[in-house]
C-alpha positions in Angstrom: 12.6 18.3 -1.0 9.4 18.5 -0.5 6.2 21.5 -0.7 3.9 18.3 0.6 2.5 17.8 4.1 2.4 14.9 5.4 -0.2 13.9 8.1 0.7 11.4 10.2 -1.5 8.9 12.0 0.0 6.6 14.4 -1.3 5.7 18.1 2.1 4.8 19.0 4.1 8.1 20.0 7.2 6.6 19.9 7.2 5.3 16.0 4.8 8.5 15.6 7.7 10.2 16.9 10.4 8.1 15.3 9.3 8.1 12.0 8.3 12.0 12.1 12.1 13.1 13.1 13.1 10.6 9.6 10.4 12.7 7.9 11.2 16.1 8.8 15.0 15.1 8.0 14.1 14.7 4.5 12.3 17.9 4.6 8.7 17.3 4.6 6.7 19.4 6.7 5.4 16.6 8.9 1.6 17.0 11.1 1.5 14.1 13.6 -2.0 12.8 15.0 -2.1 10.1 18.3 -5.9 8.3 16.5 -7.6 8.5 13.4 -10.8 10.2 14.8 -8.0 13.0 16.1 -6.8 13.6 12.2 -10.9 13.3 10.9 -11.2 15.6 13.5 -9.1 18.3 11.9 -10.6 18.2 8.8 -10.4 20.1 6.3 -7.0 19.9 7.0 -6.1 22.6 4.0 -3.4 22.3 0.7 -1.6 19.6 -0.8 -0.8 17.1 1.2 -0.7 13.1 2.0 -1.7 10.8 4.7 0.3 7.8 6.2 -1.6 6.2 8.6 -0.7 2.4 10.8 -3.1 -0.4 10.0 -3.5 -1.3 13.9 -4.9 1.2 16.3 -7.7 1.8 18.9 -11.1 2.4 18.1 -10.8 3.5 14.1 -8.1 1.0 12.1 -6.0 2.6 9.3 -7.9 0.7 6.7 -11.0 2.4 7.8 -9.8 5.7 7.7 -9.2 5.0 4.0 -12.7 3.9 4.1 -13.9 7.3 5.7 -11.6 9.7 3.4 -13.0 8.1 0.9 -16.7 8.5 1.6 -16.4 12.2 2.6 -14.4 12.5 -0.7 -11.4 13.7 0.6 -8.8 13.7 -2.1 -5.4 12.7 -0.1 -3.0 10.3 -1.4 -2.6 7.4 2.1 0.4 5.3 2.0 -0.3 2.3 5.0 2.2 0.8 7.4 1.9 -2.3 9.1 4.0 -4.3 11.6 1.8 -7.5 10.5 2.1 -9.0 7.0 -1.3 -9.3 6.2 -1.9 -9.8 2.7 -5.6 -9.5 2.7 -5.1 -6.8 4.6 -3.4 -5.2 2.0 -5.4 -6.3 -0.7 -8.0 -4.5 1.0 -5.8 -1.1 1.6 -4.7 -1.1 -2.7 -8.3 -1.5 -3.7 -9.3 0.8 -1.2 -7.0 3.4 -3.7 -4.2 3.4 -0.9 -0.6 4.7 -2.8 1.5 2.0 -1.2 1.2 -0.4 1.4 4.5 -1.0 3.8 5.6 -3.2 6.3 7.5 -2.4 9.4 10.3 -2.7 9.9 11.6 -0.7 6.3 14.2 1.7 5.4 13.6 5.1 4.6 14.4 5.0 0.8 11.1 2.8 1.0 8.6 5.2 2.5 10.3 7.8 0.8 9.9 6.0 -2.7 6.1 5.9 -1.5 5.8 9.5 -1.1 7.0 10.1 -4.2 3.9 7.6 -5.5 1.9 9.8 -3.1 3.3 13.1 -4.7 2.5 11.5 -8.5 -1.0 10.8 -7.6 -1.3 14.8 -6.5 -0.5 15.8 -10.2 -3.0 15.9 -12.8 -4.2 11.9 -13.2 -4.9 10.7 -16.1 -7.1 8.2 -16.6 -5.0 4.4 -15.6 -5.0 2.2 -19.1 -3.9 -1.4 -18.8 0.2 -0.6 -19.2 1.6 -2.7 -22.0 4.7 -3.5 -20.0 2.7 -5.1 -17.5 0.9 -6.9 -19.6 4.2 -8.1 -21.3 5.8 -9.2 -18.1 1.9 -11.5 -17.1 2.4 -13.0 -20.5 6.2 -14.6 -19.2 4.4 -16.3 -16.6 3.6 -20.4 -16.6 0.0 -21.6 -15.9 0.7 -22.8 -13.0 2.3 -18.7 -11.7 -0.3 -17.1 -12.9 -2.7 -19.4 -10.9 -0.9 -18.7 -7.4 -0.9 -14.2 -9.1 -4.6 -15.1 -9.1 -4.9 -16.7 -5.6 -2.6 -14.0 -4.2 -4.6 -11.0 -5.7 -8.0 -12.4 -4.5 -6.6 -12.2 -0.8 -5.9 -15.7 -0.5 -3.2 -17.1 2.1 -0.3 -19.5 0.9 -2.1 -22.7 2.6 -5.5 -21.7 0.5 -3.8 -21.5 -2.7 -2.1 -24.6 -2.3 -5.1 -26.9 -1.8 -7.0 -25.1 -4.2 -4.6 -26.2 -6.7 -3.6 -29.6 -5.1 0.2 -28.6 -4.3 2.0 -27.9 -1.3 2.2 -24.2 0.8 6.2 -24.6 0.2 5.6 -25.3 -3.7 3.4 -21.7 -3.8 6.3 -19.9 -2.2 8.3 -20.8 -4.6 6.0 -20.0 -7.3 5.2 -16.3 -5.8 9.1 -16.0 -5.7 9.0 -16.4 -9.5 5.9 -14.3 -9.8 7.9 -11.6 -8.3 10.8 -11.9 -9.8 9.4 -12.0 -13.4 6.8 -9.5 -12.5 9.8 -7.1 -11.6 7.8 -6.6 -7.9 10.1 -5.4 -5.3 6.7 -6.3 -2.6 3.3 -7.1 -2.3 1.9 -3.4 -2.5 3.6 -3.0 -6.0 2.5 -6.3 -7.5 -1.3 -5.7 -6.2 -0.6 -2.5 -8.2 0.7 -3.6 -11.5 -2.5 -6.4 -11.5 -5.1 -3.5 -10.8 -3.5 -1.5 -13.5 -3.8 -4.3 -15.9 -7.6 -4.8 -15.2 -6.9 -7.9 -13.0 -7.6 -6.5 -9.8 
């Protein structure tokens, strides 16, 4: 399926290992790391290839690995996987550049759907305009939606957003429901990413 290698950084050996076997399965050629310093450690780490990396580990988090590759201008695609819904969190991972941000437990179509993200952003890129089918689908929401899309995409949690705009925490979950659902978001990760890519992030 697959000419991409993925590197994968996880300090837990048994979802290292679990997710590897799933990996390999699908035919990725799979390079498993136990820390992040361990993977910064084999750099350069050679041809095409991706990162996935957990958020929570010892010593060096997954969001500052993204923070490192970046600095020392290290062109790999990271997808991030967490076992805590953290929105600012991943706020933090998308406009840190991250593919796709992923919460535990998911299925495999899902990480697999974010390799293929991964494998996209390999290719040539072209430079990201504002996509006019996004745009189309902001322009469906009420006021009041796009308020709680702005309070989400600034990192803020349900109970901020809804005293910022005098309403209950239960109202804004239902609000982000219809966000979603008009916004054609299957999670968090992909709506961060539609905003961004209509100049909103």
């Amino acid at each position: 399926m697959s000419e991409m290698l993925v590197h994968l950084v996880d300090d837990d050996d048994s979802a290292r290992d679990s997710l590897a076997f799933m990996l390999e399965a699908a035919d990725f050629v799979v390079q498993s790391y136990e820390s992040a310093q361990a993977f910064l450690d084999g750099l350069p780490i050679g041809p095409r290839g991706c990162v996935i990396t957990d958020v929570r580990m010892p010593d060096m988090t997954g969001i500052e690995l993204v923070h490192r590759l970046n600095a020392l201008k290290v062109g790999l695609p990271v997808i991030v996987i967490t076992g805590h819904g953290d929105i600012p969190l991943a706020i933090e991972a998308m406009r840190a550049g991250v593919v796709d941000f992923i919460e535990k437990p998911f299925p495999e179509e899902r990480i697999l759907e974010a390799l293929d993200l991964a494998r996209d952003k390999l290719g040539v890129e072209v430079g990201e305009t504002p996509n006019s089918e996004i745009l189309e689908k902001l322009e469906t929401l009420s006021e009041r939606e796009r308020e709680v899309l702005d309070g989400v995409v600034a990192g803020r949690p349900n109970k901020i957003i809804a005293r910022d705009l005098g309403i209950s925490p239960r109202t804004v979950e239902i609000y982000r429901a219809k966000v979603m659902t008009k916004m054609q978001a299957d999670n968090l990760a992909a709506l961060v990413r539609m905003t961004m890519a209509a100049g909103l992030g």
